[in-house]
N, C-alpha and C positions, 0 to 999 in steps of 0.2 A: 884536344880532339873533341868534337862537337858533333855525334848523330842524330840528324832527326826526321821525323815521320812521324805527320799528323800533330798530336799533340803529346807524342813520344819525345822524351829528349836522351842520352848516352852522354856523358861527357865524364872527363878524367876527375878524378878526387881530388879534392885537396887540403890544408891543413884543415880548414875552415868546415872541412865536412867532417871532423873526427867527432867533433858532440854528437852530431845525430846517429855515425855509426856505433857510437861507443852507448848509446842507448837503446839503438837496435842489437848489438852483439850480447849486450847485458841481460835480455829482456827473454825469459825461457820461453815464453811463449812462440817467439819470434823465431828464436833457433830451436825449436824443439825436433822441427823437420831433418835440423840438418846433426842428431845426433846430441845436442847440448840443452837439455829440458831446464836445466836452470844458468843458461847462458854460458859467457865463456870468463867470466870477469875481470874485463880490460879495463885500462884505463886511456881517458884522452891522450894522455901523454904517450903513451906507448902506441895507439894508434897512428898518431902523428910521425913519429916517427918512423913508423912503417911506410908512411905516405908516400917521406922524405929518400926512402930507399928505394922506391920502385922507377924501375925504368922500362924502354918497350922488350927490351932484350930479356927481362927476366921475369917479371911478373908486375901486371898493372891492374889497378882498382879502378872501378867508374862509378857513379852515381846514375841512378833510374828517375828522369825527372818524369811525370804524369800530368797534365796539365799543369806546369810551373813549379809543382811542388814534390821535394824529393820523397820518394816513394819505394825505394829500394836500390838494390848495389849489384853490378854483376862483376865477375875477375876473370883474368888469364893468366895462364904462367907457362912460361915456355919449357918444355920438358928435352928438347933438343932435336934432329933431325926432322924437323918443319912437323913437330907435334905440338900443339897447345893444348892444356888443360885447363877448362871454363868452368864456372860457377853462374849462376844469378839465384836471388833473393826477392822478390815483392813484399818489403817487410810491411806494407800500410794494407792492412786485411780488407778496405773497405776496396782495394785496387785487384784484388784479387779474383776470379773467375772471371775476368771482364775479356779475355782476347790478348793483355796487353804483352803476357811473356811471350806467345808466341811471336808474336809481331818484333818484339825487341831481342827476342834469339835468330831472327833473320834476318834481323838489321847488325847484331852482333858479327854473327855467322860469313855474314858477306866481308865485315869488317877483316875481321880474320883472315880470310882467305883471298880477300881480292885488294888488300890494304896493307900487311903485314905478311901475306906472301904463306901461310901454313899450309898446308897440305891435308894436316888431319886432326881434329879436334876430339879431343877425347874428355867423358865428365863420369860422376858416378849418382847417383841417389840410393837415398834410405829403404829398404823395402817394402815397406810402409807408404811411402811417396807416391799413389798411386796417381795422381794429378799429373807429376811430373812425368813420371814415364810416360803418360798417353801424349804428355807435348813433344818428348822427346821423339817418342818412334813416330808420331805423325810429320815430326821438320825430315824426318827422312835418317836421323840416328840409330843404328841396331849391335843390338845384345853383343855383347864379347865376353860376359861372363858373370857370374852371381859367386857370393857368398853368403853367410852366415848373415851378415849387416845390409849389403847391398847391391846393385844392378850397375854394371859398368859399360857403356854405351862408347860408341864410336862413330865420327862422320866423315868421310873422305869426299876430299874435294872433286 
């Protein structure tokens, strides 16, 4: 699977992308956002094989290419009754404030819903993530709940 727009690209993982994620996943900087200030510490190998296990039925990885060059990951996982739950990442900070997760959470989004047939898409962030949330409630996602750690959003199709 291949989305593009502009000089956006989406396409599926695969072994071959476990270096870069297992560099991005390691890197506290990187996941600091998502709760992991000194990363998660994976290895290729175990990446890989996570790759090896996804399908569209249960939970699928993609790569964020930015003009050619990969730049971040986003995921789904199907939680069941046409709910998916998504992630994205812009791990390359020089891509970041530029416009592009919007654009690629509506190219996602469409993906979703008008590709793979979900109904509602559900995600959370850090409370701290104030970036994110303003992307989230402006693509048109709203509040379903807070706690202690974070903000959990909802989109119906």
């Amino acid at each position: 699977m291949k989305l593009r727009q502009d000089n956006l690209l989406i396409r599926y993982t695969t072994k071959k992308d476990a270096e870069i994620l297992c560099k991005w996943w390691n890197d506290g900087k990187i996941m600091a956002h998502a709760g992991f200030p000194d990363g998660i510490n994976t290895t290729i190998e175990k990446i890989e094989n996570q790759i090896s296990e996804e399908t569209n039925e249960t939970t699928r990885r993609f790569i964020i290419e930015i003009n050619k060059e990969p730049s971040g990951e986003m995921n789904y996982r199907n939680k069941g009754n046409s709910i998916a739950e998504m992630g994205i990442k812009i791990c390359d900070f020089d891509k970041q404030e530029k416009g592009h997760g919007t654009k690629l959470l509506r190219m996602f989004i469409k993906y979703l819903f008008n590709e793979l047939n979900y109904n509602k898409i559900i995600l959370d962030t850090k409370l701290n993530n104030k970036r994110a949330q303003h992307v989230y409630e402006k693509i048109g996602f709203i509040k379903t709940g807070m706690d202690e750690n974070a903000i959990y959003y909802e989109l119906i199709k």
